[in-house]
Legacy VTK file of the C-alpha trace (Angstrom):
# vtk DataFile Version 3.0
C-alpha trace
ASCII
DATASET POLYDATA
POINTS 473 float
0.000 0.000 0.000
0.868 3.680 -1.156
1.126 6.091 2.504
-2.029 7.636 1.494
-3.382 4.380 1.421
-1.728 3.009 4.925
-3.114 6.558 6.433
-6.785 5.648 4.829
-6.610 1.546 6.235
-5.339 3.010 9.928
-8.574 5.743 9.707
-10.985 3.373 8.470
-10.198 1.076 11.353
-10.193 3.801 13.867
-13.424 4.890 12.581
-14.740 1.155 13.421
-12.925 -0.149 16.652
-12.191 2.946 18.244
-9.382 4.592 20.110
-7.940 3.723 23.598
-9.038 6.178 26.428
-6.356 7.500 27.270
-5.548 9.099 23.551
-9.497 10.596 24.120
-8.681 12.248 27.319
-5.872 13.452 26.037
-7.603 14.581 23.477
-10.690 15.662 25.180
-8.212 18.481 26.735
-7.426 19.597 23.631
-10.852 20.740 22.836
-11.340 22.562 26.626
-7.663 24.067 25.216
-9.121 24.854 21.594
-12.920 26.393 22.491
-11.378 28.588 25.048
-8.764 30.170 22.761
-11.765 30.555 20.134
-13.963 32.520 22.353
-10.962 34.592 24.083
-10.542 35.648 20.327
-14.528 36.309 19.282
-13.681 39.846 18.505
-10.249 40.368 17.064
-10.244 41.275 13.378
-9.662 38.049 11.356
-12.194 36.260 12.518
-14.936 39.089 12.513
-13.807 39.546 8.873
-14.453 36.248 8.232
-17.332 35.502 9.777
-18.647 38.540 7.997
-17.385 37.223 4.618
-18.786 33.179 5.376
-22.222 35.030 6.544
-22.690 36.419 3.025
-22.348 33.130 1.187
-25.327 31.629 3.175
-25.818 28.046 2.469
-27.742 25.703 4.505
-27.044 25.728 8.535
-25.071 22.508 9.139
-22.872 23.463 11.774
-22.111 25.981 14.458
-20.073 29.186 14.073
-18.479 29.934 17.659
-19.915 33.102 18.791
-22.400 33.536 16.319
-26.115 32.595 16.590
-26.181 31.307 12.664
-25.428 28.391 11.801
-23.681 27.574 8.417
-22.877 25.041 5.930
-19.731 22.499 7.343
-16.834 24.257 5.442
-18.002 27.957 6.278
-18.397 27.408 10.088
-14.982 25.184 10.065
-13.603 28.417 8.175
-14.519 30.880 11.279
-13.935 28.239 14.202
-9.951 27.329 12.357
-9.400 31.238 12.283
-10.478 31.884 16.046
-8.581 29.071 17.378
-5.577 30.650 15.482
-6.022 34.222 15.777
-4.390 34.639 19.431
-1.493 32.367 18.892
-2.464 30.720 21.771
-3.103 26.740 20.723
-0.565 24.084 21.105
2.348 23.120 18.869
4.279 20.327 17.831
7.840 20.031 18.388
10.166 19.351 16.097
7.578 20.052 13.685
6.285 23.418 14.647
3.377 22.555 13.720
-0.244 24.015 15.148
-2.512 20.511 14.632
-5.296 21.337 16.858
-6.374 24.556 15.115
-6.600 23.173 11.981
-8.049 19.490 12.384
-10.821 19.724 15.517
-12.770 22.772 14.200
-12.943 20.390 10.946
-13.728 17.898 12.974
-16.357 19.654 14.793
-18.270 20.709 12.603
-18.575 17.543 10.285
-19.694 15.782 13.319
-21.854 18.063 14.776
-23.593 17.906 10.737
-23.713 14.056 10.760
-24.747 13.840 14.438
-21.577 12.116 15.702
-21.008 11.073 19.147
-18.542 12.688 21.529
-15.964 9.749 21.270
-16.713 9.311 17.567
-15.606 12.864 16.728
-12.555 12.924 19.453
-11.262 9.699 17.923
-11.517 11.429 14.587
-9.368 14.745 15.838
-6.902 12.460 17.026
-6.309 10.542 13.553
-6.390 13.728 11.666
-3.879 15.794 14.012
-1.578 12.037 14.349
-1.124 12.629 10.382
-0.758 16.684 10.403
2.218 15.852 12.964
3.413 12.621 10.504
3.163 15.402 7.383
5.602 17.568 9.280
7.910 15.750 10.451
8.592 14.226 6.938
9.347 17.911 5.721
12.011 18.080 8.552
15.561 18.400 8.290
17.339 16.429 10.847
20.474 17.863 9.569
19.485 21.942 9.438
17.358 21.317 12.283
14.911 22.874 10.817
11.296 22.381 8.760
11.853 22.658 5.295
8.317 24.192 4.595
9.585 26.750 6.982
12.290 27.644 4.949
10.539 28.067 1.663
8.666 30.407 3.315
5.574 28.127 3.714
3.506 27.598 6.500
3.713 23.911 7.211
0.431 24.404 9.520
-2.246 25.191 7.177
-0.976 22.672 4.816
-0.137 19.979 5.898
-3.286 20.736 8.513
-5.509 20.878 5.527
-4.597 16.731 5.004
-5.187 15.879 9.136
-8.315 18.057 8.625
-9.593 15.973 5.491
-8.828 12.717 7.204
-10.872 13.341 10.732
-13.903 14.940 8.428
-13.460 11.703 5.935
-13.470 9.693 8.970
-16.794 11.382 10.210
-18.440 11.471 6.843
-18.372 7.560 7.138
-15.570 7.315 4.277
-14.327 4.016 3.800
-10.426 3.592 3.377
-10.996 3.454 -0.193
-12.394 7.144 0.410
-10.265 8.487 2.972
-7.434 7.983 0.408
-9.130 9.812 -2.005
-10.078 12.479 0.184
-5.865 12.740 1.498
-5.414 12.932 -2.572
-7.785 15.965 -3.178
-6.838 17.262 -0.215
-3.263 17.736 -1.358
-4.526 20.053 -4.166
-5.683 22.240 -1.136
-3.121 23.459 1.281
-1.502 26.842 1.213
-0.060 28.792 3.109
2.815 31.693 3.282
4.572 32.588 6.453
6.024 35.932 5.065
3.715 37.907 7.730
5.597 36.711 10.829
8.225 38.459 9.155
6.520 42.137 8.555
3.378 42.107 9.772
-0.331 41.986 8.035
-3.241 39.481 10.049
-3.755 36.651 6.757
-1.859 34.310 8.881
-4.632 34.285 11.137
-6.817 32.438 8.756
-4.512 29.987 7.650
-5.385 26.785 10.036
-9.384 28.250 9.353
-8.672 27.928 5.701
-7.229 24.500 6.470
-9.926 23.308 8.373
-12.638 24.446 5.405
-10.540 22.981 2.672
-10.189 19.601 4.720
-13.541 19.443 4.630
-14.348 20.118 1.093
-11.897 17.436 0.432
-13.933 14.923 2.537
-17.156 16.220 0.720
-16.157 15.978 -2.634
-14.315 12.930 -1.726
-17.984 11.384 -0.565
-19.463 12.407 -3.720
-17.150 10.931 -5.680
-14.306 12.266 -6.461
-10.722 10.701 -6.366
-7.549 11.390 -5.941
-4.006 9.922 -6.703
-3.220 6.815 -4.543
1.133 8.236 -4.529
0.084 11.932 -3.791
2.251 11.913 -0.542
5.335 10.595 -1.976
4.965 10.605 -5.781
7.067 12.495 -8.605
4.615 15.039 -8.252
3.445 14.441 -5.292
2.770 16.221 -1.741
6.148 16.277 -0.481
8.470 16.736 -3.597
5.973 19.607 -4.209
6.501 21.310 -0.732
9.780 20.153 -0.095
11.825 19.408 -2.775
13.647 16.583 -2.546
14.849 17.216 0.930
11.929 14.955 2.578
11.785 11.982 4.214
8.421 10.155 3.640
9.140 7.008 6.031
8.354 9.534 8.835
4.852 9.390 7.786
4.056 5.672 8.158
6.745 4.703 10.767
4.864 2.481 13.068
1.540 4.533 12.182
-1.155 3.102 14.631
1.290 1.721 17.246
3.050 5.120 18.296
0.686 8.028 18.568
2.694 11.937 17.995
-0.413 13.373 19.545
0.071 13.146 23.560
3.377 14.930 22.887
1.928 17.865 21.442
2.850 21.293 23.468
-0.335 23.456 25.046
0.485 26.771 25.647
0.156 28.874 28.905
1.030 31.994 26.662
-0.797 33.759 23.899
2.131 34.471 22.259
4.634 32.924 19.851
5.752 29.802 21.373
9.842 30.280 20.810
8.920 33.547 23.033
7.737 30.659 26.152
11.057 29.564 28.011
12.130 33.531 27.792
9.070 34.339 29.510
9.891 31.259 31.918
13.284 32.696 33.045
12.007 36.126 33.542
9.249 34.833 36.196
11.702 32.855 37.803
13.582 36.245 38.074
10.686 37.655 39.102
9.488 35.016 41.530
13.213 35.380 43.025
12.574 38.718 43.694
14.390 40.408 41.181
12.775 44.524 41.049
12.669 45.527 37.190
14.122 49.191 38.501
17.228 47.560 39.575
18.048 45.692 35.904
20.577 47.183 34.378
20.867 44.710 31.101
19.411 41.573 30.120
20.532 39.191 28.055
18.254 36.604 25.717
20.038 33.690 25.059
17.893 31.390 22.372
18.435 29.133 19.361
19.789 30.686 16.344
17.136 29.605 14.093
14.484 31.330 16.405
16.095 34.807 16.504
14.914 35.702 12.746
11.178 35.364 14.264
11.582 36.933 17.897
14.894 39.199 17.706
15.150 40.600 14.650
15.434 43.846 13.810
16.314 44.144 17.376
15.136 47.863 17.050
11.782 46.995 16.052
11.104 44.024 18.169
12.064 46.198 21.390
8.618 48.626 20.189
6.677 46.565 18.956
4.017 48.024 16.486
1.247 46.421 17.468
-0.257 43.698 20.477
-0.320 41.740 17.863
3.533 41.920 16.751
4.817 42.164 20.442
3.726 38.262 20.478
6.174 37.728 18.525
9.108 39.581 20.341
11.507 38.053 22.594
12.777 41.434 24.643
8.522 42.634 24.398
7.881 39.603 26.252
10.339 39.638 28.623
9.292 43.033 29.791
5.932 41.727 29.617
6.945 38.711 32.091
9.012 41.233 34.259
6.151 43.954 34.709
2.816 42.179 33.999
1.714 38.316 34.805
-1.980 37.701 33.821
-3.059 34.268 33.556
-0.603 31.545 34.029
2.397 34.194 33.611
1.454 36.924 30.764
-1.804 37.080 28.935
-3.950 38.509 26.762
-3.965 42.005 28.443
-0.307 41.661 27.862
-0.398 41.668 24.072
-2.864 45.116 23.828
-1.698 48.069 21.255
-2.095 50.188 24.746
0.020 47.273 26.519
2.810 47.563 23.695
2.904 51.349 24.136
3.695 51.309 28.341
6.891 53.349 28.714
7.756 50.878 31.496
7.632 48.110 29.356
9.672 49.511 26.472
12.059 51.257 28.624
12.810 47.329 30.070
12.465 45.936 26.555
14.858 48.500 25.477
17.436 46.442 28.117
17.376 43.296 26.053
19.768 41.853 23.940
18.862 38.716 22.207
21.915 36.697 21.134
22.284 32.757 20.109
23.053 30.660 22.452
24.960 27.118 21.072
23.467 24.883 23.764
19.788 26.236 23.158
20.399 25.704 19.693
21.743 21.962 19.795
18.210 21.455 21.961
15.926 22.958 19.312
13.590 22.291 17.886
13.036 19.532 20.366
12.166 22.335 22.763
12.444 25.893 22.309
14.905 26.368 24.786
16.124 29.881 26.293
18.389 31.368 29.258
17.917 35.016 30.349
20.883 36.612 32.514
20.281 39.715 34.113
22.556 42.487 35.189
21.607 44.208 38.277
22.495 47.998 39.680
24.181 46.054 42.788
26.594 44.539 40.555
25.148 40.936 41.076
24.519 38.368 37.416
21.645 35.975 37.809
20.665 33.916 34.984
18.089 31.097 34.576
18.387 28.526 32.066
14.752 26.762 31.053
15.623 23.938 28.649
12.297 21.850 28.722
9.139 24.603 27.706
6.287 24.664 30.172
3.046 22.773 28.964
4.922 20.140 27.252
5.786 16.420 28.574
8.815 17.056 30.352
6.795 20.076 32.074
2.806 19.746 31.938
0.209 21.813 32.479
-2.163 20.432 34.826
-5.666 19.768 34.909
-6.419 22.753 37.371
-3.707 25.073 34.859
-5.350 23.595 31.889
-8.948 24.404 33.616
-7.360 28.035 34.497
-6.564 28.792 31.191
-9.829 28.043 29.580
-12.220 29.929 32.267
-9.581 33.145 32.062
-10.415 32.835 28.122
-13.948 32.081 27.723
-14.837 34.777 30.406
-13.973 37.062 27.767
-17.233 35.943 26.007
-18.928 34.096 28.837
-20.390 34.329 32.308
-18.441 32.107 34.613
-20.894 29.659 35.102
-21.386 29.429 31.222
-17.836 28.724 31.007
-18.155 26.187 33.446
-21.138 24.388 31.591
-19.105 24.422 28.254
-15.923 22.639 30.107
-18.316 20.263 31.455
-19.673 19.204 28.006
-16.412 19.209 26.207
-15.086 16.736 28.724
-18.407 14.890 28.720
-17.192 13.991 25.117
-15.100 10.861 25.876
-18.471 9.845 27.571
-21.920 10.247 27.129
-21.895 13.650 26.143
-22.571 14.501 21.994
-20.934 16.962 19.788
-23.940 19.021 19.399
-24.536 19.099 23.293
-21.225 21.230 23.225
-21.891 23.556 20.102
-25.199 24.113 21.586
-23.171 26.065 24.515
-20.753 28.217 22.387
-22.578 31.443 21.660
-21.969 34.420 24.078
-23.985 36.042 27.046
-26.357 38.166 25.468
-26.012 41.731 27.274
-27.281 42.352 30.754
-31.272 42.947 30.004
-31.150 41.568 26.010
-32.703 37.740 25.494
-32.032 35.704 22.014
LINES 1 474
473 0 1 2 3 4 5 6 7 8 9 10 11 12 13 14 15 16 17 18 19 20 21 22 23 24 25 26 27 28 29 30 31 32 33 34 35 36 37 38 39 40 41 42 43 44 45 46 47 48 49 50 51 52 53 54 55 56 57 58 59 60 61 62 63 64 65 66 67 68 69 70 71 72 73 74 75 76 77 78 79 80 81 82 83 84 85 86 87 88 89 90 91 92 93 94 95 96 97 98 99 100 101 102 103 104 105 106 107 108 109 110 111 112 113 114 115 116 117 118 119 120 121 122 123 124 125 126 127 128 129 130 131 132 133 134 135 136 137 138 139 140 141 142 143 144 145 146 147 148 149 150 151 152 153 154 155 156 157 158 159 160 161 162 163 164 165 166 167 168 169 170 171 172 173 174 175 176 177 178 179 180 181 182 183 184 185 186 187 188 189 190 191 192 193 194 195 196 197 198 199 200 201 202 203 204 205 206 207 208 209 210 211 212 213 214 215 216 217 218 219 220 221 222 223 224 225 226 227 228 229 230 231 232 233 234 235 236 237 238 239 240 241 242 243 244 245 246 247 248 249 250 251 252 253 254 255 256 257 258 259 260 261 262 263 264 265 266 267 268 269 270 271 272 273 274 275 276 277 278 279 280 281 282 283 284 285 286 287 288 289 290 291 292 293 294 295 296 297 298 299 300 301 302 303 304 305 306 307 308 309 310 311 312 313 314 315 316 317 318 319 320 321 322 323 324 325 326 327 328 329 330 331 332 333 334 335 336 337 338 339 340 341 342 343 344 345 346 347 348 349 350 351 352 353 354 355 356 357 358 359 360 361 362 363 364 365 366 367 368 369 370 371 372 373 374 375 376 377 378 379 380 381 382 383 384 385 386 387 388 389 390 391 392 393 394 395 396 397 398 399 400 401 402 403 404 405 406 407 408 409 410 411 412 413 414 415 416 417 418 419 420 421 422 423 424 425 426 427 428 429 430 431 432 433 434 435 436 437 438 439 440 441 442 443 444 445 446 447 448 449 450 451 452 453 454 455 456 457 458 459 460 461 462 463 464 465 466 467 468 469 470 471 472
């Protein structure tokens, strides 16, 4: 059998038998992680835009759209939900991969099953297949030898395509695709994915919608797939297939079906405590241990980010511009912003999203410390990445004293876990931004009722806001 194919038997059988529990608690959290970054992020640009834009195509009302009282067809509401859960940099990543699975495969997921009526494990066994093969995708554009993701370096953003695949196979699965199908639907699929990471780079909000546009082309793939339409058995590894296409010939497409079904990628994957870039994370790390230690921000005379070289290009460079940030939106992606931000603020579980505000950005306190750091590369955070994005802070004080802290495994990944209660933490601090608290608290409840007895559509049925104080639906 072709990979494609392999990927479509493994589904298929999934589909039928079912997935061990612990792989749906696992990824039962994922979806608590997911709906609360998606209603933290109900009114940031992207996703208004696009739930303005889906709104206009109409269609019949298959499936929810987070936030919104309409419903929409499948794709459109996968469309808004991928682009919330993306738009605050705030789900959980892969490593080495650097991927962002979740984002792009369970709003997919979602909304196929709440469509077809699926049950709570049905759909979380679903997610899990789809995000196993985003992770699979990835790792076969990685370069063991750069250290590095080769979609990265062609400027492409591995996430939304590769996502778009995962997303396909969990909607295939739901759709009731045999493997016959599923293959077909990882072939069309493949014509789908996109994706260009030059905005990291100088700003503009499109890469917001990339795992949303994942997540609607996934499913389109699925549908077209269950009307009929095939696609090329070889389209992972083929002349011109997948991963010549994306990566040239500097691929390796044994990581894709290397004891697929017995080893699962998927409990690895990193959650986030921070709503910010994630090679920002062990730099915010040091600076609360700093701050925990009792280090006073008016007594640091210079600070020092050490991180891998590879990461600098994202969060240090140009130094000038990353220490004044132009927006909330860019100081998530600036290592000495961050640091300041670590230093001087501490929402949530450290910094949060009243960290990352245009005003926030603007605080002369916070870019008079930002204005302190240096970010350099550091050769034993760089032999660690990308298996962790590694960093170690060392700051100068008035008294003449050097403390530094070295974080080498990130927090929220499985060398340093969030727990439960942190988990629960993050999402109630989120959906609080949309919710009352004890809404919150009865969408949590649901969304871990899922490995249960709890449906998909007993969960969608909870995500729309608090209408204001005196207004009924």
């Amino acid at each position: 059998m072709t990979p494609a194919q392999r990927i479509g038997a493994l589904a298929a059988e999934v589909a039928a038998e079912g997935l061990p529990g612990e792989l749906r608690d696992d990824l039962a959290a994922r979806v608590v992680d997911l709906l609360g970054n998606c209603l933290a992020a109900l009114g940031e640009k992207p996703a208004t835009a696009v739930a303005e834009v889906t709104r206009s195509w109409g269609g019949h009302g298959a499936a929810t759209a987070i936030g919104s009282p309409d419903r929409l067809p499948a794709p459109s509401a996968a469309l808004v939900n991928g682009t919330l859960a993306h738009a605050l940099d705030f789900d959980d990543t892969h490593l080495p991969s650097v991927l962002h699975p979740s984002a792009a495969v369970i709003p997919a997921a979602l909304a196929v099953a709440e469509a077809v009526g699926a049950s709570g494990p049905e759909f979380l066994d679903a997610a899990t297949v789809g995000i196993e093969v985003t992770c699979r995708l990835g790792m076969a554009g990685y370069d063991e030898r750069g250290a590095n993701s080769v979609f990265f370096d062609r400027g492409q953003h591995a996430t939304a395509i590769c996502g778009t695949v995962g997303a396909a196979v969990a909607a295939g699965m739901l759709r009731g695709l045999d493997a016959d199908g599923i293959t077909s639907a990882i072939g069309i699929a493949c014509s789908m994915g996109s994706g260009v990471i030059e905005a990291n780079r100088t700003g503009g909000t499109v890469k917001r919608v990339h795992c949303g546009w994942a997540a609607h082309a996934g499913v389109v793939a699925a549908d077209l797939a269950h009307a009929g339409l095939t696609g090329p058995p070889t389209v992972l590894e083929g002349r011109f297939g997948f991963l010549r296409a994306f990566c040239g010939e500097n691929h390796d497409v044994g990581r894709v079906t290397d004891r697929l079904g017995e080893h699962w990628e998927t409990p690895g994957i990193f959650f986030k405590p921070y709503p910010c870039n994630h090679f920002t994370h062990a730099g915010i790390d040091a600076a609360l241990r700093l701050r925990a230690a009792g280090v006073n921000p008016d007594d640091i005379v210079e600070l020092t980010l050490g991180a891998p070289a590879p990461v600098l290009h994202t969060i240090g460079e140009p130094l000038p511009e990353k220490r004044r940030p132009r927006s909330g939106y860019h100081g998530a992606f600036s290592g000495p912003y961050t640091v300041a931000a670590a230093l001087l603020g501490g929402g949530g579980l450290g910094v949060f999203h009243q960290d990352f505000t245009d005003a926030a950005v603007a605080d002369p306190a916070r870019l008079a410390l930002a204005d302190k750091v240096s970010c350099v590369a550091d050769e034993r955070c760089t032999r660690e990445f990308p298996r962790q994005f590694p960093a170690v802070l060392t700051a100068r004080l008035r008294d003449g004293r050097t403390l530094t802290e070295r974080v080498t495994h990130n927090r929220g990944g499985p060398a340093h876990p969030l727990s439960e209660r942190e988990l629960t933490t993050k999402f109630t601090l989120n959906a609080e931004r949309a919710l009352s608290k004890t809404h919150a608290a009865r969408v949590a409840d649901a969304a871990w009722g899922l490995r249960t007895d709890r449906t998909v559509a007993d969960v969608t049925a909870e995500l729309h806001p608090d209408p204001p104080p005196g207004n009924t639906r």
